[in-house]
C-alpha positions as CSV (number, residue, x, y, z in Angstrom):
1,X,115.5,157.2,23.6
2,X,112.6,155.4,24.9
3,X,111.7,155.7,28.5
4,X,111.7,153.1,30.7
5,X,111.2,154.7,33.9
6,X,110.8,158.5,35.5
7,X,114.3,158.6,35.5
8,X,115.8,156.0,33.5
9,X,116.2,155.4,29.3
10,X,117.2,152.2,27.5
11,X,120.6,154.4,26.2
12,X,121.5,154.2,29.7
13,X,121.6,150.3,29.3
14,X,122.8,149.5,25.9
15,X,126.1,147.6,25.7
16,X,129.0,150.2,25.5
17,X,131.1,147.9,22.8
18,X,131.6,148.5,19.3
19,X,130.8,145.3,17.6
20,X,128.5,146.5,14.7
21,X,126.4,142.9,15.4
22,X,125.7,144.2,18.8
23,X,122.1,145.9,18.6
24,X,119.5,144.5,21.0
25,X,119.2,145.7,24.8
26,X,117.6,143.7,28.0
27,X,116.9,145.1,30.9
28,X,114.4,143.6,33.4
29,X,111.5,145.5,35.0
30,X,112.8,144.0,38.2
31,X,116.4,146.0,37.7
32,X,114.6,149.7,36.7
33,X,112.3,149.0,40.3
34,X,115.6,148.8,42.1
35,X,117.1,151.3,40.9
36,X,114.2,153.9,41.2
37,X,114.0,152.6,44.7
38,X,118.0,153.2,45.0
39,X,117.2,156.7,43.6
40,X,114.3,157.3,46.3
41,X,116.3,156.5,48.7
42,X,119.4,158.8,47.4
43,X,116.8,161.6,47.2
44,X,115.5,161.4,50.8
45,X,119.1,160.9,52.3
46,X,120.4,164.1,50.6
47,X,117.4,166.0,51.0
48,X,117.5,166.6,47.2
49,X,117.9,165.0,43.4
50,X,120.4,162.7,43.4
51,X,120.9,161.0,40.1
52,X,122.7,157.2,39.5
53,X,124.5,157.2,36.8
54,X,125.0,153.9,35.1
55,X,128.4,153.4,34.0
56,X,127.9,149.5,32.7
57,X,124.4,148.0,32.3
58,X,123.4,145.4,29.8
59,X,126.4,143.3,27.8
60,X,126.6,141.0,24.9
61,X,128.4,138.0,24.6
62,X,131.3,139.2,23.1
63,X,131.3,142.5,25.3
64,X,131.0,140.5,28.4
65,X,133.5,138.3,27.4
66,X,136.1,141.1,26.7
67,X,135.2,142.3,30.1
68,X,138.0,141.4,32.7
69,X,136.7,139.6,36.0
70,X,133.6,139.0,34.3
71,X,131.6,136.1,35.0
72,X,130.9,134.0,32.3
73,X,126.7,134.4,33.1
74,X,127.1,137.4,34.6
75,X,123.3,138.8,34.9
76,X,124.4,141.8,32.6
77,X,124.1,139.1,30.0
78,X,120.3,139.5,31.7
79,X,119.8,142.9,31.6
80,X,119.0,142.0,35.2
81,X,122.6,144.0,36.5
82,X,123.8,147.7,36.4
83,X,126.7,149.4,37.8
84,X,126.2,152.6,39.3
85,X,128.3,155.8,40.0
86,X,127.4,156.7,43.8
87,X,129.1,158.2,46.9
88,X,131.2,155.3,49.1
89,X,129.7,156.0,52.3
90,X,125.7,155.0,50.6
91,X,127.8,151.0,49.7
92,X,126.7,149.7,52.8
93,X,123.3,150.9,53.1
94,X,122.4,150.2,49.6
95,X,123.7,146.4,50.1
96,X,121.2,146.5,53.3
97,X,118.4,148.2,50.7
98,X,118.9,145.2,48.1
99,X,118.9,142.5,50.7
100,X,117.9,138.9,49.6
101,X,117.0,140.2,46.4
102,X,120.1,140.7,44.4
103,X,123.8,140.8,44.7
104,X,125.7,143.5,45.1
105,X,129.6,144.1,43.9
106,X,131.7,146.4,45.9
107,X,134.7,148.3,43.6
108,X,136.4,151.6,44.6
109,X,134.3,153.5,41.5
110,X,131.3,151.7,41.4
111,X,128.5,149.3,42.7
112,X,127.4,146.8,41.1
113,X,123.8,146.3,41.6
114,X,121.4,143.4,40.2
115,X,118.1,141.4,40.6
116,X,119.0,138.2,40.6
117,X,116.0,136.6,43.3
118,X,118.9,135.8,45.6
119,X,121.5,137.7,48.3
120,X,124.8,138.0,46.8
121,X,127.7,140.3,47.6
122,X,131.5,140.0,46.7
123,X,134.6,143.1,46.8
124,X,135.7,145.1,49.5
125,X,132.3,146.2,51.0
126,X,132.4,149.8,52.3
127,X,131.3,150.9,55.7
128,X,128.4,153.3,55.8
129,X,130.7,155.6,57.5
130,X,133.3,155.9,55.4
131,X,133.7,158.9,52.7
């Protein structure tokens, strides 16, 4: 499992489907800096570790297309997206934290986060004061 950061691996990334043609990963440099500066800012908030946990990072063609909502060049197609397991009430102040530099999806499990070189945000985006 190959390091890619302090606290990230390229498992963490690989496409979750089972197509037996499916063994190559992206992810950009770009998308491990955001999230290490995600986690920073996790860690300093809580006063302690907090880990992301990525629950979808890069996707193949076929994965992505078997993906509902999906977009058909979604930047997971990039390796330049992840969606990350974090507490509602951060949503807001991670959007702020990713500013013009990526777009950011708002679901009730998830945030999507990803570096695309320019502000983008769709979903329900959660207040910073909500649980």
């Amino acid at each position: 499992d190959k390091k890619l950061s302090d606290h990230f691996s390229l498992n963490e990334f690989k496409c979750s489907c089972t197509y037996e043609d499916c063994t190559f990963t992206k992810v950009d440099t770009d998308l491990i800096a955001m999230l290490e500066s995600i986690r920073t800012f996790t860690r300093e908030f809580f006063q302690s570790e907090f880990p992301i946990n990525i629950s979808s990072g890069y996707r193949c063609e076929k994965h992505n297309a078997d993906t509902p909502g999906a977009a058909k060049d979604s930047q997971h197609l990039h390796g330049k997206a992840a969606d990350i397991i974090i507490p509602n009430k951060l949503h807001h102040m991670i959007s702020m934290l990713v500013g013009d530099r990526g777009g950011v999806g708002f679901y009730e499990d998830r945030l999507h986060i990803d570096v695309r070189g320019s502000r983008a945000r769709w979903g329900k985006e959660q207040s910073h004061l909500e649980a």
